[in-house]
N, C-alpha and C positions, 0 to 999 in steps of 0.2 A: 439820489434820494437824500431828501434833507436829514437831520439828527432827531428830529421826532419823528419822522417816518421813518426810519430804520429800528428805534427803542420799541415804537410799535409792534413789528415787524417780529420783534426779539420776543417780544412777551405772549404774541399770540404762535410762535414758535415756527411756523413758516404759514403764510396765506394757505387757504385750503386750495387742494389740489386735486386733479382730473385722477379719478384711480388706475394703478397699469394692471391691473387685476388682482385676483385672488393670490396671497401668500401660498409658494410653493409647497405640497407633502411633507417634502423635508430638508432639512437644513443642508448646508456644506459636510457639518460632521457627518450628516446622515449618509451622502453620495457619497463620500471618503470610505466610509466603511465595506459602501455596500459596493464599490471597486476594488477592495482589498479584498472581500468574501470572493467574488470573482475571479480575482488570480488567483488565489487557491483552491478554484476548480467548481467551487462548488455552481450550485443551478442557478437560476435569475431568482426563483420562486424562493430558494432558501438563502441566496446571498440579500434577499430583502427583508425577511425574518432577521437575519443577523442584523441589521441596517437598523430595524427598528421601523421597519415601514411594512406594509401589508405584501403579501407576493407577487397581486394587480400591480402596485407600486414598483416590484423591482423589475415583473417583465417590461412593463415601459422604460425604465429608465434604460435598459437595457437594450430595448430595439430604436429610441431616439439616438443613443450614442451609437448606434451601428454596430456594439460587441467593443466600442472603445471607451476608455475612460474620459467622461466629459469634464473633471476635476482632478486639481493637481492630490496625488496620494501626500503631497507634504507637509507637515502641521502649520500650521499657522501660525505666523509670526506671533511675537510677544508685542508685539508695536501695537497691533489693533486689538481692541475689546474682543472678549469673545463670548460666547450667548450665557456660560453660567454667570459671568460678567454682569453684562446687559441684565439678567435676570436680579443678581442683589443688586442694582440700580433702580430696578422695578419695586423692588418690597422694598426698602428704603425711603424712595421717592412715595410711597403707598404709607409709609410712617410718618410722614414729613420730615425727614433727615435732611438736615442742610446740603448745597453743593461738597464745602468744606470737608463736611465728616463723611460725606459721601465716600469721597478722593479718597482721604486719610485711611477706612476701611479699607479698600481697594487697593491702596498702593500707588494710586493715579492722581495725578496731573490735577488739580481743580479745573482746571481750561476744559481740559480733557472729557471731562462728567459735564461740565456748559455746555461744551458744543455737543454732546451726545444727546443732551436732553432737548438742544433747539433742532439739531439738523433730522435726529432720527424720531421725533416724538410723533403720533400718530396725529394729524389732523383735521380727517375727514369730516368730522361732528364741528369744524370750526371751533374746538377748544382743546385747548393743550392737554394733551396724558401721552403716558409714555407708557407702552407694551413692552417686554423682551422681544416679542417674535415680532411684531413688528419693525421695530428696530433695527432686528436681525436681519430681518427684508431687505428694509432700505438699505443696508450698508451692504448687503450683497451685489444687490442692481449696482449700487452707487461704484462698486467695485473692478463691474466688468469692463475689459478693455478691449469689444469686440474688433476683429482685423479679418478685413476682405482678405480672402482666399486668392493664392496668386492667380491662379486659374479663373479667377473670377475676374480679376482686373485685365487678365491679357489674352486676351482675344484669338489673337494667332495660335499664341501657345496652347489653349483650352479647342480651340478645332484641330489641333496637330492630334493632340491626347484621343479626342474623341473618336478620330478617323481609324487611329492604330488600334483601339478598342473594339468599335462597332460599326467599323465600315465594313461594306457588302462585300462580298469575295467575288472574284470576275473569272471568268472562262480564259483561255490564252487567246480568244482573241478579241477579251476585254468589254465586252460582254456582262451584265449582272446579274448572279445566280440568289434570289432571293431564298432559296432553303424552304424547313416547312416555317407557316404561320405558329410561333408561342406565342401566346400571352404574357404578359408579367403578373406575379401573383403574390409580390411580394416578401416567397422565402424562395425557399433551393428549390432546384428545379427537382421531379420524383426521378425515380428508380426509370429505365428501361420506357423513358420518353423522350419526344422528340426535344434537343437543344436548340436553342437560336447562333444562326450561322453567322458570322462576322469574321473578321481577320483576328481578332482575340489575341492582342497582343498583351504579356506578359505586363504589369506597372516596371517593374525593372527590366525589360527588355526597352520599353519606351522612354523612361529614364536614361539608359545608356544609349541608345540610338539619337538621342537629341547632340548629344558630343561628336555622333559621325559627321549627320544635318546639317547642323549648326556649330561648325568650331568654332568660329570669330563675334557668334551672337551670345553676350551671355544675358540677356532676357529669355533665351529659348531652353530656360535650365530649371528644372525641377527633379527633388527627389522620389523613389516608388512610394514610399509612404504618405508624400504631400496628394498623391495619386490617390492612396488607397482612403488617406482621410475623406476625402473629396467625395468618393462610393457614396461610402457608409457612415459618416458625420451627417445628420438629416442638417437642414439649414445652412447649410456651408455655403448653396449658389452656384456652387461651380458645376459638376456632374449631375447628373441625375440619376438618382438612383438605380433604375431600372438597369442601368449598365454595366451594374454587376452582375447580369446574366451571362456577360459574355467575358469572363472571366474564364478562368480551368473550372474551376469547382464551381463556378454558378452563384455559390452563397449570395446569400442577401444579409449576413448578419457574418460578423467576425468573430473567429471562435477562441476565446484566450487558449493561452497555451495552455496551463493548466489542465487545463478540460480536453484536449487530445492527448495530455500524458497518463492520464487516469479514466480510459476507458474501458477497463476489466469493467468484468459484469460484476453485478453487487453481491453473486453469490460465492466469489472465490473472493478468498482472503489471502493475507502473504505467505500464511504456515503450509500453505496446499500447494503454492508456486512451485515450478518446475526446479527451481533455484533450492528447495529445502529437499528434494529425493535425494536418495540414499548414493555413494559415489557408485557401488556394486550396476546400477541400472547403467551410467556410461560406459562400463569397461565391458558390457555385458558378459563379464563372468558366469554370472548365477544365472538360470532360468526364470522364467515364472513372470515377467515383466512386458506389460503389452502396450502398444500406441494404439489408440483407435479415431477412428472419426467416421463421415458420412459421406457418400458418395450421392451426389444429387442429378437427378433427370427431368424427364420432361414434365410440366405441370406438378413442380416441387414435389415426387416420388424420391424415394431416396433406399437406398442399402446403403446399412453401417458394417464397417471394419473393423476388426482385431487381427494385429498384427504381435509375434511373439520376436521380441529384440536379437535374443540370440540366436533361435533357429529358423524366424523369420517365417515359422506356419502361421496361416492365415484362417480366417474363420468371420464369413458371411454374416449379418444380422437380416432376417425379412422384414422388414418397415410397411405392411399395407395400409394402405388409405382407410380412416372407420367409416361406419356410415356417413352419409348424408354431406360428405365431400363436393364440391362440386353443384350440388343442389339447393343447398340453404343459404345465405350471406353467413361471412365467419360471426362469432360471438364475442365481444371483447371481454379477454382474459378468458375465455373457452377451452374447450378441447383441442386440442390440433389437431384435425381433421385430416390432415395431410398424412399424418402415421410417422413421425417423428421427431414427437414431443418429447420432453419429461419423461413423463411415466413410460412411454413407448420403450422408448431408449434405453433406460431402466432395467424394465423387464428383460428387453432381449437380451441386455449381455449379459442378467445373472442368470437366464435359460442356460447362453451360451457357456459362459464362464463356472460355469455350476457342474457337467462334466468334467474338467480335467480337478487332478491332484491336488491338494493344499500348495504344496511345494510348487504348483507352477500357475499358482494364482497369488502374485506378492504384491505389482501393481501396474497402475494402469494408468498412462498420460495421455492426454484429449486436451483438443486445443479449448478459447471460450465461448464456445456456443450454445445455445442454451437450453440444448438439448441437453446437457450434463447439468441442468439443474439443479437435478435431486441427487447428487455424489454422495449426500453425506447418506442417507438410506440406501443406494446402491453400495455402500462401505461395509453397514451393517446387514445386507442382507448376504453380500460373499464376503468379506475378509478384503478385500482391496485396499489396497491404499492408492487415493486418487490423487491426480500430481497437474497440473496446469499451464501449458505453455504460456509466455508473456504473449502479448496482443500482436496479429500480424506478423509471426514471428515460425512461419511453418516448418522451417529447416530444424527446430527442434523437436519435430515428428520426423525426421527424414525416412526413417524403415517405409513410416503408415506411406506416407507422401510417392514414395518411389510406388511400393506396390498396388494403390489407387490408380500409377497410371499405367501398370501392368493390367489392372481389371477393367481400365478405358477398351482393351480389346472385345470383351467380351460386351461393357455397357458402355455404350456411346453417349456421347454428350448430346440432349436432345431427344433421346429415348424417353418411354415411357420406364420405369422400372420396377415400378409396382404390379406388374403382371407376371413378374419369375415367381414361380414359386418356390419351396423349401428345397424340396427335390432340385431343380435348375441352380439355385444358389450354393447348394452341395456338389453338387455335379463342377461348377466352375472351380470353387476351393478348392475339390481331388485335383482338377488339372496345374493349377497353379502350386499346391504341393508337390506334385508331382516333377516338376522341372526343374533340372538339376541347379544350383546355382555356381557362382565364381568362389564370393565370398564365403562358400561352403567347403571348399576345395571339392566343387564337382557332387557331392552328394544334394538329396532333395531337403527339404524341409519335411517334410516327410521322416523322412529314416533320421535325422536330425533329433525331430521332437522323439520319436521313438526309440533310440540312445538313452535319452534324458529318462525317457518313463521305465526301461529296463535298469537305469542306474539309481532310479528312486526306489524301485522293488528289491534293490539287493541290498539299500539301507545306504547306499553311497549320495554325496551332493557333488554330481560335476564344478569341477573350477578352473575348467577351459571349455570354449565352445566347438 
């Protein structure tokens, strides 16, 4: 190109050009954020509020990246412009301020404010103006440095992956057992439905098996995570998506850590944690301190438990199904129909917990489910102090946990158990009081709690069990 065609060239700021489409939602800064809001747990909906983008905005971004961050969390260098930048470039250049004073403002480069104003100027109208965000556009595109995915270039390697993934399972004598028909649907697979059948080999199980394979091949080498990008990165080329069906967990969406570390319910807080009770409940010293939880059956029926720490009497709740169970589609955010909601659960154990003494109603630890939603009215209608196991964490019920599967004899897993009634649920508790224990040195729970209530009537507080 000659020296008047390039001066040309200069001043109309680049030839108009074919558009790659519409300027992205939000900038760099915007994705950066709203992947920091993510590792610290919080939702798609509200790490996109943080972001500064609409919550539409963060669930997409969030299921394009697969649950992974599609930008580096690292600031950006001091080398390139950045959009507050670009933006007093914009009012300036909107003032008529020279390149010069431009720079001088800025801190920058005169060359620097040139070439920003000829490479990133908007020129679709065939006339030079310069935007911020347009700008910001271009130098983002102008930025990326996409890289084919190994699995995408290596052929071999990417059918090895696939076979260990979602190849068909064979009978011994090789033979293809196709399983049942799923669909892909996109997310996790539900609850107590049919999975798709494959060899479902671990990313790090196939990661390390390429070193048995293949020792002397090192094209035949990838790491589990170049694996798991490949899932869940949409555009990557290499896997297909759908293949994270056949994974362990199924996910279709990668969950940060953050968010399995902070899966307490939103109704317990840290001052209620099992971590903030009193030391007296471990050493069970003192009476008056109960574990409870729910014993579940067939077609979500349930009996709840109260178990008493140190003399380990036990005490029944009836949970019956309410009306129209079974016959109406559920309601969302309704009753629980089932007979062991909230309120249910509630009731029954200050029915329950409303016969014995002051003294032997001090507190009571339940794992978090969410049936214990309403603790803090179940607080003030008996005196309890409610205490909250950490998540998945059952051995810090161990009393309730052992004698649930003491009352597995009487209710089987699979039973209905909403047809006992008060009378039948009493009748099981006598028996189960009744039986002497070890850790009692041979006496019942029974005569145990009965100790306790004769040394509360004489004005004494036991301080051994």
């Amino acid at each position: 190109m000659g020296a008047r065609k390039r001066r040309a060239a200069d001043r109309a700021g680049r030839p108009a050009m074919r558009s790659p489409g519409r300027p992205p939602v939000g900038r760099r800064e915007h994705r950066q954020r709203f992947w920091v809001a993510i590792a610290r747990g919080l939702s798609s909906e509200d790490a996109g509020v943080a972001a500064g983008v609409s919550p539409a905005v963060g669930t997409r971004w969030f299921r394009e990246g697969g649950g992974m961050p599609t930008v580096s969390r690292a600031p950006l260098s001091g080398r390139y412009l950045s959009f507050a930048e670009r933006e007093e470039i914009a009012i300036l250049r909107a003032q008529d301020v020279g390149v010069r004073e431009t720079a001088r403002q800025l801190g920058r480069s005169p060359s620097t404010v040139s070439r920003e104003l000829r490479r990133n100027a908007a020129t679709r109208g065939g006339r030079l103006g310069y935007r911020a965000t347009t700008a910001q556009w271009h130098a983002d595109r102008r930025a990326e440095r996409p890289k084919l995915a190994k699995l995408a270039a290596n052929q071999r390697l990417r059918s090895y992956v696939q076979e260990r993934l979602a190849g068909e399972i064979t009978r011994p004598d090789g033979t293809a057992v196709r399983g049942p028909a799923v669909g892909w649907l996109g997310r996790r697979h539900g609850r107590r439905t049919d999975r798709r059948w494959a060899h479902s080999w671990s990313p790090e199980q196939i990661a390390n098996r390429l070193l048995v394979d293949f020792p002397d091949d090192g094209s035949m080498r990838i790491s589990h995570e170049a694996i798991y990008q490949a899932l869940y990165v949409q555009g990557r080329g290499a896997l297909r998506r759908e293949l994270t069906a056949c994974l362990r967990t199924g996910r279709a969406l990668r969950v940060p850590r953050a968010r399995t570390q902070g899966r307490g319910k939103r109704f317990v807080s840290p001052e209620i944690m099992i971590s903030e009770r009193p030391a007296e409940v471990a050493d069970r010293a003192v009476p008056g301190h109960w574990e409870g939880d729910l014993i579940l059956g067939l077609g979500s029926s349930a009996v709840g438990t109260l178990v008493e720490r140190t003399t380990r009497f036990t005490m029944l709740l009836r949970l019956p199904r309410m009306h129209g169970h079974g016959d109406q589609p559920r309601a969302h955010n309704g009753p629980a129909l089932a007979g062991h909601g909230a309120e249910a659960v509630r009731d029954g154990i200050a029915a329950s917990i409303a016969t014995l003494p002051d003294q032997l109603r001090r507190s009571l630890t339940w794992d978090q489910g969410a049936e214990m939603a309403q603790h803090a009215q179940l607080r003030i209608d008996t005196g309890l102090a409610i205490y909250f196991c950490d998540p998945h964490s059952p051995w810090q019920r161990g009393t309730n946990e052992n004698t649930n599967g003491l009352l597995r004899q009487y209710f089987p897993k699979g039973t209905d158990l909403s047809k006992h009634t008060v009378d039948e649920l009493a009748a099981v508790a006598t028996a189960l009081n009744s039986r002497p224990r070890k850790t009692l040195d041979w006496r019942t729970p029974a005569e145990a709690l009965n100790e306790q209530l004769l040394l509360i009537q004489r004005g004494r507080v036991a301080t051994t069990p």
